[in-house]
Backbone and ligand atoms as CSV (ligand in chain L), in Angstrom:
chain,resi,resn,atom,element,x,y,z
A,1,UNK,N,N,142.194,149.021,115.235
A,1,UNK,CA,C,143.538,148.858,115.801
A,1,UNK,C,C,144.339,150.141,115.633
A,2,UNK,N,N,144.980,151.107,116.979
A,2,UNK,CA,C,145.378,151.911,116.413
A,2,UNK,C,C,146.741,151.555,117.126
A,3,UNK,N,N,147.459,152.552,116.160
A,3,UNK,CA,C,148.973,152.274,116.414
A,3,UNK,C,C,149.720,152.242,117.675
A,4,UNK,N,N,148.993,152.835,119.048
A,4,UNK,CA,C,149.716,152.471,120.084
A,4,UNK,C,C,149.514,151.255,121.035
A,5,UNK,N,N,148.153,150.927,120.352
A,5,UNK,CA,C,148.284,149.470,120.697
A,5,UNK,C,C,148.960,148.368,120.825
A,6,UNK,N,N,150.205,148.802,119.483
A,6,UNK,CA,C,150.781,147.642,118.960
A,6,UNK,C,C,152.101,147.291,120.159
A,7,UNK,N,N,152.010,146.644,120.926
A,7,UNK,CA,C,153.203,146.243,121.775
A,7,UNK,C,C,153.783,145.198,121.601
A,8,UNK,N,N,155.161,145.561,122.080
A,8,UNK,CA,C,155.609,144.306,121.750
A,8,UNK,C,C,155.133,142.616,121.841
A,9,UNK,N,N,154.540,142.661,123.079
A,9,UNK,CA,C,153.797,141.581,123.708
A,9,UNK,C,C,152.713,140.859,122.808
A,10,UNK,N,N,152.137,142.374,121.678
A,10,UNK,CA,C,151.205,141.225,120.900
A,10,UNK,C,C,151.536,141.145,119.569
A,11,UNK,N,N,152.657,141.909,119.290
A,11,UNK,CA,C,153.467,141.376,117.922
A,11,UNK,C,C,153.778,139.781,117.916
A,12,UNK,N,N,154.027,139.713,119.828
A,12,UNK,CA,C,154.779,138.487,120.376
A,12,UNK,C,C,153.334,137.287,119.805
A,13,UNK,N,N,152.218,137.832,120.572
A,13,UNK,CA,C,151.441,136.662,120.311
A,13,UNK,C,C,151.034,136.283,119.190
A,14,UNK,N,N,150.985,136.567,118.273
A,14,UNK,CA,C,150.659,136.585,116.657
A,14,UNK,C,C,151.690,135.559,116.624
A,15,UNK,N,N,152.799,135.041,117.276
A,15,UNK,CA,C,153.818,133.981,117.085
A,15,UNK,C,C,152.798,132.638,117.059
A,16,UNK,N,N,152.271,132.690,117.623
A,16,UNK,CA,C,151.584,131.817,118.416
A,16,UNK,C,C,149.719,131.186,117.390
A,17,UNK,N,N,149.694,132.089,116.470
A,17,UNK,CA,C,148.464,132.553,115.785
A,17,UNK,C,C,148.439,132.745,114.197
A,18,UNK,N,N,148.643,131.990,113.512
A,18,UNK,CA,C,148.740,132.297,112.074
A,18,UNK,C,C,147.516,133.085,111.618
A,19,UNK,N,N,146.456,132.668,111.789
A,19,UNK,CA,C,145.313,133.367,111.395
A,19,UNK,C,C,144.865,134.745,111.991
A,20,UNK,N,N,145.269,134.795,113.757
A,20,UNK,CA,C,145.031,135.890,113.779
A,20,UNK,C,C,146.565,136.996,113.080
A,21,UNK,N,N,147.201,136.370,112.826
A,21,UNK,CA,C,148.672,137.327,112.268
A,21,UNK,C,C,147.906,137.864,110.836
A,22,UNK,N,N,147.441,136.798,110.241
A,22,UNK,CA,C,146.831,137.306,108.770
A,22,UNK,C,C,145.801,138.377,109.248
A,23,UNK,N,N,145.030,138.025,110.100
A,23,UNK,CA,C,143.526,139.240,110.416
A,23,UNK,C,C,144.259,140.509,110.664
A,24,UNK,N,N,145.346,140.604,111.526
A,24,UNK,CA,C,145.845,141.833,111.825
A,24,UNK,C,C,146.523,142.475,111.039
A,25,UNK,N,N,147.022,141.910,110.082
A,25,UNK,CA,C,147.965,142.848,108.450
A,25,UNK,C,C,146.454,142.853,107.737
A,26,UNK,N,N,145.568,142.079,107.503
A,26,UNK,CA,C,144.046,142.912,106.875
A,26,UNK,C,C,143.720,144.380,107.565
A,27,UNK,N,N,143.627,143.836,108.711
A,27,UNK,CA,C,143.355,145.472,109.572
A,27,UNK,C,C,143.769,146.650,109.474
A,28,UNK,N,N,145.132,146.445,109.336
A,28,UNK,CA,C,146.017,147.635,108.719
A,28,UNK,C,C,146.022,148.197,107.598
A,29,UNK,N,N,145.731,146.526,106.719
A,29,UNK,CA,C,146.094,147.281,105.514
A,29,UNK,C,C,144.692,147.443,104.910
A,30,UNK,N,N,143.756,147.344,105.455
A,30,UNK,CA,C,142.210,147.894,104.728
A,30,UNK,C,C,141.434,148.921,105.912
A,31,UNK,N,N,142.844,149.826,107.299
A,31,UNK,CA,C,141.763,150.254,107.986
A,31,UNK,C,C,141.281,151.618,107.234
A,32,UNK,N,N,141.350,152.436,106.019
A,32,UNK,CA,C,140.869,152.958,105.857
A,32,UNK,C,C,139.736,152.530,104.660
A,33,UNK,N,N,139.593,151.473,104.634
A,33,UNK,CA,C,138.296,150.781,103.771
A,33,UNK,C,C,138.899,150.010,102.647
A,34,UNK,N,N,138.425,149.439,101.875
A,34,UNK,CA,C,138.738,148.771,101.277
A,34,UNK,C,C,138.219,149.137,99.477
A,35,UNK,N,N,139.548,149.223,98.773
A,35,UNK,CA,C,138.977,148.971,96.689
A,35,UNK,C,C,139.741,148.265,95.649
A,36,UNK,N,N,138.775,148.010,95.414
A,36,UNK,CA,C,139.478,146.850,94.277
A,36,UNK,C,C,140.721,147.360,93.597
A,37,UNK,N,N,141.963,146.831,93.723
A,37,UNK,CA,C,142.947,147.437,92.810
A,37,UNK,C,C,142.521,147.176,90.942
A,38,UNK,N,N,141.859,146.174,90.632
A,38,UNK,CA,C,141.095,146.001,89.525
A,38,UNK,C,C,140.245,147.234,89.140
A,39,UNK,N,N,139.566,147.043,89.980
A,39,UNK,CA,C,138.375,147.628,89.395
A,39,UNK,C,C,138.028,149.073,90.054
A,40,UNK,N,N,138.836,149.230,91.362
A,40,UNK,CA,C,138.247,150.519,92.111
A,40,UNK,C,C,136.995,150.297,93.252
A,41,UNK,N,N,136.137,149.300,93.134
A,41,UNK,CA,C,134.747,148.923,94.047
A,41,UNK,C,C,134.812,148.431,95.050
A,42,UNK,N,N,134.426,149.465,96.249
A,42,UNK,CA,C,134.365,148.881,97.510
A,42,UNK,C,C,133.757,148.583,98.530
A,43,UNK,N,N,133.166,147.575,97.368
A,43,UNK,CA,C,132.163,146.545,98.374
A,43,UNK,C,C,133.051,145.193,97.979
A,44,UNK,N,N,133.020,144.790,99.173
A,44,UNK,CA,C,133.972,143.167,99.087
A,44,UNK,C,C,133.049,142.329,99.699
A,45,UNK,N,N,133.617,140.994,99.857
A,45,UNK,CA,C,133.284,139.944,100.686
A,45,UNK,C,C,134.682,138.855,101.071
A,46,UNK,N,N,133.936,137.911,101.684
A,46,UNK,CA,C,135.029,137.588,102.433
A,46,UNK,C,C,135.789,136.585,101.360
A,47,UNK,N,N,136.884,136.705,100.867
A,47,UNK,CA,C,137.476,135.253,100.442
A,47,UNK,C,C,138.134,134.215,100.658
A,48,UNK,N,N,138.722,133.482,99.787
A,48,UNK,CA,C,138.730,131.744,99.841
A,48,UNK,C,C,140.048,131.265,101.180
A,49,UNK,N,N,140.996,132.423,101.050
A,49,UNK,CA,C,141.802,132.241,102.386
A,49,UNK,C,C,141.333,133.438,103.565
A,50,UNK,N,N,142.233,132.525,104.726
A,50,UNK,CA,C,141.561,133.467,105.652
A,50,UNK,C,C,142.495,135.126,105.467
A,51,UNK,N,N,141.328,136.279,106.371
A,51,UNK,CA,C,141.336,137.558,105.994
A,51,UNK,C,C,141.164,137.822,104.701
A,52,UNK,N,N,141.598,137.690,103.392
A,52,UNK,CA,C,141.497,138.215,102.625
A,52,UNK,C,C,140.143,138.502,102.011
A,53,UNK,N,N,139.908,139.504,101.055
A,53,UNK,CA,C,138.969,140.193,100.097
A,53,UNK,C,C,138.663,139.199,99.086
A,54,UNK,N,N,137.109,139.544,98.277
A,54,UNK,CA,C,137.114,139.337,97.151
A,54,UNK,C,C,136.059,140.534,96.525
A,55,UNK,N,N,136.703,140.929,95.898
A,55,UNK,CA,C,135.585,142.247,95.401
A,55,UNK,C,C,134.219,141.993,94.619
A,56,UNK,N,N,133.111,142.487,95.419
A,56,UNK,CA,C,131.885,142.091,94.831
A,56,UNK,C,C,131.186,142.318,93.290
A,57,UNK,N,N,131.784,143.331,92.364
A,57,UNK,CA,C,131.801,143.216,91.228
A,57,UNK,C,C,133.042,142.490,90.524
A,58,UNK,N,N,134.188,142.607,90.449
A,58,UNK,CA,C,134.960,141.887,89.700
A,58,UNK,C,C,135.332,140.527,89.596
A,59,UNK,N,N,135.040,140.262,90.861
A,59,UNK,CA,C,135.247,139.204,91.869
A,59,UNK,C,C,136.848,138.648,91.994
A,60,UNK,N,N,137.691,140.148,91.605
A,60,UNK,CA,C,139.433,140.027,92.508
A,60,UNK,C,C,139.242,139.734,93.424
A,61,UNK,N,N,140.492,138.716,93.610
A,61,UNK,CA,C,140.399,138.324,95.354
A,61,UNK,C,C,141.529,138.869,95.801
A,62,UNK,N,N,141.848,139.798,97.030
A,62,UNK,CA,C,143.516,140.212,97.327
A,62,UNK,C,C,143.507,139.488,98.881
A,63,UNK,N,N,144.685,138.886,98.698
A,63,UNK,CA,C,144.874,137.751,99.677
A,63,UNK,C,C,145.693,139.355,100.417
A,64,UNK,N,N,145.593,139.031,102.224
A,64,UNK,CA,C,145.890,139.790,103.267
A,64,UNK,C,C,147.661,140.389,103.193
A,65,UNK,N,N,147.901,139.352,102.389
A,65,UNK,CA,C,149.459,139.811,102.735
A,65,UNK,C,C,149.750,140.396,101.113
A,66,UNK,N,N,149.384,140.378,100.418
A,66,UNK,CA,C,149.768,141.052,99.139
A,66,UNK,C,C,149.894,142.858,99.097
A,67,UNK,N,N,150.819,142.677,98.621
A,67,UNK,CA,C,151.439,144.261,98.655
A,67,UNK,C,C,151.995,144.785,99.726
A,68,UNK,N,N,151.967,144.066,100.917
A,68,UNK,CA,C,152.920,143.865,102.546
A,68,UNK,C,C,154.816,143.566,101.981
A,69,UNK,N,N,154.857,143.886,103.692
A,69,UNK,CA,C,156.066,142.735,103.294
A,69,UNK,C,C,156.117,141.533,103.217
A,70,UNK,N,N,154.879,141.204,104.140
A,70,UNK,CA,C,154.964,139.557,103.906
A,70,UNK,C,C,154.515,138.689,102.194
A,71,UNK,N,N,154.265,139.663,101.307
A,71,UNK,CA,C,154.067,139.302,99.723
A,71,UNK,C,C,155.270,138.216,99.667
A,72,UNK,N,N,154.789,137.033,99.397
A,72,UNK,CA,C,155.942,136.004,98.919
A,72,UNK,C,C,156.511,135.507,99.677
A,73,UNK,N,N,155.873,135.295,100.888
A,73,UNK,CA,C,156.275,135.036,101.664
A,73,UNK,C,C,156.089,133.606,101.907
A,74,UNK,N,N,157.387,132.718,101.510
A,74,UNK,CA,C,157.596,131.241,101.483
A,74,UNK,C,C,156.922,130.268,102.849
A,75,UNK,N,N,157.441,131.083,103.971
A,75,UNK,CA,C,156.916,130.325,105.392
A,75,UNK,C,C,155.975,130.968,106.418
A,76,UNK,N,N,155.040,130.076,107.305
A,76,UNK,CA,C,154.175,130.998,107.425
A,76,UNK,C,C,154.333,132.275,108.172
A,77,UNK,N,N,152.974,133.259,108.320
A,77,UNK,CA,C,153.320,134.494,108.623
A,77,UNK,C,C,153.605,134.975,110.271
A,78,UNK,N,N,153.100,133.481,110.933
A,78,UNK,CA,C,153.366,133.829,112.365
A,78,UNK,C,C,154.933,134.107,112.902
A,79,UNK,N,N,155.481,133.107,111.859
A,79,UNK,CA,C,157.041,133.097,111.775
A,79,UNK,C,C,157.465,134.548,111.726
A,80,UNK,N,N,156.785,134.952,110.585
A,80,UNK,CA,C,157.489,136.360,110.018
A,80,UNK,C,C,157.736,137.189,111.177
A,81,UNK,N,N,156.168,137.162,111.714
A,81,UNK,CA,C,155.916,138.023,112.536
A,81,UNK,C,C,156.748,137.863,114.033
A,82,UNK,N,N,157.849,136.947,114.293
A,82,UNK,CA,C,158.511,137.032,114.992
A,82,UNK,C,C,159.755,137.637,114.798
A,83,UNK,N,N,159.767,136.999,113.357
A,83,UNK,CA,C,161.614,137.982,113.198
A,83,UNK,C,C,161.185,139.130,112.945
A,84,UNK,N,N,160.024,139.955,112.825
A,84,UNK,CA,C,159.601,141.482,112.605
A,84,UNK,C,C,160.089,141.800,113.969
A,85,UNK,N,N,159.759,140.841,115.174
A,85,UNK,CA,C,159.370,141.500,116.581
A,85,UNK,C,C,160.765,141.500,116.843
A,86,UNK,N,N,161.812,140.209,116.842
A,86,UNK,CA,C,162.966,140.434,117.189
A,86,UNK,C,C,163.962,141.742,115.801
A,87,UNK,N,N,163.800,142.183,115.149
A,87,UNK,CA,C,164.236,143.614,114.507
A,87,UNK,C,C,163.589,144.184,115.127
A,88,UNK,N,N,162.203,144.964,115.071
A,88,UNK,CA,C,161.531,146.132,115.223
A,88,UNK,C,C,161.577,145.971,116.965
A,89,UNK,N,N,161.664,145.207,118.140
A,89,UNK,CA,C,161.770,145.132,119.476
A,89,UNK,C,C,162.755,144.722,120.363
A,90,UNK,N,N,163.496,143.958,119.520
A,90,UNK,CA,C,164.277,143.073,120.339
A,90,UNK,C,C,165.435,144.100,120.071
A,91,UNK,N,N,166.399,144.661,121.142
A,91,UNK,CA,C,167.628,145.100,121.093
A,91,UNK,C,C,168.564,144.451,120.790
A,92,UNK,N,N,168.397,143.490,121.548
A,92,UNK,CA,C,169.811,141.753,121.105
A,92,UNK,C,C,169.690,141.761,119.704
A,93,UNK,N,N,170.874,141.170,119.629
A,93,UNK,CA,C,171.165,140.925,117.865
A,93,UNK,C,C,171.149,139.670,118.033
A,94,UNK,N,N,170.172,139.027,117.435
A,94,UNK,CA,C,169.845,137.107,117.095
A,94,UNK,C,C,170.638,137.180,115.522
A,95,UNK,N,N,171.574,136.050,115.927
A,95,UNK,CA,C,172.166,135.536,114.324
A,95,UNK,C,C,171.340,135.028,113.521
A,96,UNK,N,N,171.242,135.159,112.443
A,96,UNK,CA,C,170.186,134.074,111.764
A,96,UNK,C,C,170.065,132.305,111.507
A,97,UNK,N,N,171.017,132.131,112.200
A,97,UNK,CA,C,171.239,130.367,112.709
A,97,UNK,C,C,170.831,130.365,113.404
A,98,UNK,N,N,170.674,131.359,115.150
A,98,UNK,CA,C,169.761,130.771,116.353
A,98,UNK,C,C,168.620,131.060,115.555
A,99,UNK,N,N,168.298,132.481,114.676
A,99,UNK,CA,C,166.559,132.398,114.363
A,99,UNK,C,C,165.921,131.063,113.449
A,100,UNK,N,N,166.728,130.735,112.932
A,100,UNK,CA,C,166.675,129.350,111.958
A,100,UNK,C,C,166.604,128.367,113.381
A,101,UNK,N,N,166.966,128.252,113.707
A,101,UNK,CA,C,166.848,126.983,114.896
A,101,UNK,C,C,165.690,127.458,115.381
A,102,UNK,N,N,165.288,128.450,116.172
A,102,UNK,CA,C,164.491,128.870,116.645
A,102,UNK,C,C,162.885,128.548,116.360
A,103,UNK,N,N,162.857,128.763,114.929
A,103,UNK,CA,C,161.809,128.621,114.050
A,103,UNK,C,C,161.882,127.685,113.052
A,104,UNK,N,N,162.810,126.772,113.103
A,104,UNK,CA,C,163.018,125.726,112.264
A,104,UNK,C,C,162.533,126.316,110.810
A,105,UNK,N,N,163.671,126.830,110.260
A,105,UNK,CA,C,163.447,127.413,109.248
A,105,UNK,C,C,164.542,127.764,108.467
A,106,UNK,N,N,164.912,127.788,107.007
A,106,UNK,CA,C,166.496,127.321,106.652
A,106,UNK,C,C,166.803,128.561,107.091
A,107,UNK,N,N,168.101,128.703,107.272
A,107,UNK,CA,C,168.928,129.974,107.520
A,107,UNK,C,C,169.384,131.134,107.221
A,108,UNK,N,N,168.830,130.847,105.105
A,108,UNK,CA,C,169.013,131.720,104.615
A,108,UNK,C,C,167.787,132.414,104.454
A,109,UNK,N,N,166.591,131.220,104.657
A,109,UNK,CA,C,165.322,131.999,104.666
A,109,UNK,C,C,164.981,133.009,105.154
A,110,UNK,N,N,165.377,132.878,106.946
A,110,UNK,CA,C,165.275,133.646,107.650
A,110,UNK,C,C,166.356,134.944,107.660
A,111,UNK,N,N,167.712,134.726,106.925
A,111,UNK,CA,C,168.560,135.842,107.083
A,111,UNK,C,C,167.782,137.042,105.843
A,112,UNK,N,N,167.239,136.402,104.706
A,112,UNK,CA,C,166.751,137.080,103.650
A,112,UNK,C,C,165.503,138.116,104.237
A,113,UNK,N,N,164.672,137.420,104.735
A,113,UNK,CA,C,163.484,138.090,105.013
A,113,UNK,C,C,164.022,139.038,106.062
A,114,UNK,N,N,164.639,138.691,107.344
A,114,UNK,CA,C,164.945,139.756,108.137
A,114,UNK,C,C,165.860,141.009,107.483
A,115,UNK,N,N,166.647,140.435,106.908
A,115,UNK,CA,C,167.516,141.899,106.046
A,115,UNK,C,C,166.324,142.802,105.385
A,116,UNK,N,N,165.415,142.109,104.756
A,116,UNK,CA,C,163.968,142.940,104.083
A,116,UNK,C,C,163.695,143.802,105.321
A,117,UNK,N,N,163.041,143.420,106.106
A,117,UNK,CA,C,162.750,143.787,107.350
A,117,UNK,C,C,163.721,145.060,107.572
A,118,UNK,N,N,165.045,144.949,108.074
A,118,UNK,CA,C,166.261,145.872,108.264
A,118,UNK,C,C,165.999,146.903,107.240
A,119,UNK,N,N,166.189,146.367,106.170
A,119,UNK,CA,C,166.244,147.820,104.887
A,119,UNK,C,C,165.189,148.556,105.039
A,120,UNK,N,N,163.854,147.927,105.573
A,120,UNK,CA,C,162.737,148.927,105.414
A,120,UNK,C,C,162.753,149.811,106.493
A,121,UNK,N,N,163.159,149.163,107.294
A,121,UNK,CA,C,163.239,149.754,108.909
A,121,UNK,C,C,164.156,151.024,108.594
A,122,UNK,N,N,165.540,150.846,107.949
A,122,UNK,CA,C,166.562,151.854,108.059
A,122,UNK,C,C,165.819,153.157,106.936
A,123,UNK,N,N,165.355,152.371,106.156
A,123,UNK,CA,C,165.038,153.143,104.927
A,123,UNK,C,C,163.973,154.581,106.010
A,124,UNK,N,N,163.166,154.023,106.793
A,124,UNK,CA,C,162.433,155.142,107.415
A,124,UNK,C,C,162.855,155.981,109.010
A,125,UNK,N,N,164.440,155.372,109.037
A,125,UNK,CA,C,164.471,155.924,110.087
A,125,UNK,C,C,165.802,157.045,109.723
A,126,UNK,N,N,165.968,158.371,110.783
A,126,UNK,CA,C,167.408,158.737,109.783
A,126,UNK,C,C,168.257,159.093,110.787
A,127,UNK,N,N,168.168,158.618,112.049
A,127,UNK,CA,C,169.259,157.535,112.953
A,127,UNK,C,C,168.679,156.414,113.210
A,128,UNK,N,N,169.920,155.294,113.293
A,128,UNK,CA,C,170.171,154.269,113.796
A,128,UNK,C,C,169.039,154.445,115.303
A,129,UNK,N,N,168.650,154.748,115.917
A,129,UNK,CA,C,168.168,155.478,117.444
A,129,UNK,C,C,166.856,155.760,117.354
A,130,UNK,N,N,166.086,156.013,115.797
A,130,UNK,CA,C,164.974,156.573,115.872
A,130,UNK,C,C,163.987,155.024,116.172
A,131,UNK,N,N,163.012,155.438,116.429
A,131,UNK,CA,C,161.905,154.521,116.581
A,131,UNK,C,C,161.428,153.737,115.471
A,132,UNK,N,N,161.113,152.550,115.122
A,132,UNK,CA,C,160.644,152.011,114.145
A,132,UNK,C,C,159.042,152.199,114.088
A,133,UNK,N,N,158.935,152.951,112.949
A,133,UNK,CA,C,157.299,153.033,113.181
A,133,UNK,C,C,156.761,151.261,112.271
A,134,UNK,N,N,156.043,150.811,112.667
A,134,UNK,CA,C,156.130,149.208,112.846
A,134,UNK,C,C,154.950,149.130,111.502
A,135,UNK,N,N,153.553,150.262,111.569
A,135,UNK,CA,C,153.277,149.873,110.371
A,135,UNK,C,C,153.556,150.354,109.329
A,136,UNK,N,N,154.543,151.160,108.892
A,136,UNK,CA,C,155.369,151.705,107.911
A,136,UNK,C,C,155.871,150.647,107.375
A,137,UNK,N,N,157.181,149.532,108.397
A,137,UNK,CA,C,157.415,148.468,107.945
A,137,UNK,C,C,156.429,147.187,107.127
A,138,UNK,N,N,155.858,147.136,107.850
A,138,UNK,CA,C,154.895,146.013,107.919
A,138,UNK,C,C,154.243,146.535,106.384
A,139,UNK,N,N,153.665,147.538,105.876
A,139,UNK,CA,C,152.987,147.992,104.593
A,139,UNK,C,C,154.099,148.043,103.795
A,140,UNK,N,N,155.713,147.794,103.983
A,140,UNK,CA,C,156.770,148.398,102.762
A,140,UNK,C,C,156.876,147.817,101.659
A,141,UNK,N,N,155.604,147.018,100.999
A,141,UNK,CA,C,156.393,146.699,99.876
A,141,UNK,C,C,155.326,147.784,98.723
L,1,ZN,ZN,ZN,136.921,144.687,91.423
């Protein structure tokens, strides 16, 4: 997956896809291979949730979204991956009550995680104007 692939359109469909939303933050975040934060060894296999690792000597398992932004992430990630698309694509400003309606999801849930979203976004851009580079965000924690 390389980065100009990423359009808005299939940030969009990952709405639609929990599992493939998890496969595609693995992709990113192991495309230059994969090592055990344990142990350093990188030979893995597949583990107990979907995308994620389990390292073939230690047998750490790093679930797909750990060390993302989506780490801790209370609701699922297809969700996320919409309020990523409406920050990082959408020009309109959605309140976080229509995105809560939207996604049936409490209000503060969604205002919390998108402000995450915002800070990381601003944190790498140095105008308001610049481009969001999307997997900068997406890797910020
Ligand atoms: Zn290991």
């Amino acid at each position: 997956m390389l980065k100009k692939d990423i359009s808005p359109e299939f940030i969009q469909s990952l709405y639609e896809d929990n599992d493939k939303a998890l496969q595609f933050i693995a992709d990113i975040k192991w495309e230059k291979g994969f090592t055990c934060r344990k142990c350093g060894h990188t030979n893995f296999c597949q583990g107990k949730t979907v995308a994620s690792r389990r390292c073939t000597r230690c047998k750490k398992e790093e679930s797909a979204t750990a060390h993302t932004i989506f780490h801790n992430c209370k609701f699922p990630i297809s969700k996320a991956f919409y309020i990523v698309y409406t920050v990082c694509f959408e020009k309109r400003k959605i309140s976080a009550n229509n995105l809560s309606n939207e996604l049936e999801l409490n209000p503060m849930t969604c205002w919390k995680f998108r402000k995450k979203i915002q800070e990381c976004a601003e944190k790498r851009q140095n105008t308001p104007d610049d481009e969001i580079d999307l997997m900068d965000v997406l890797m910020g924690e």
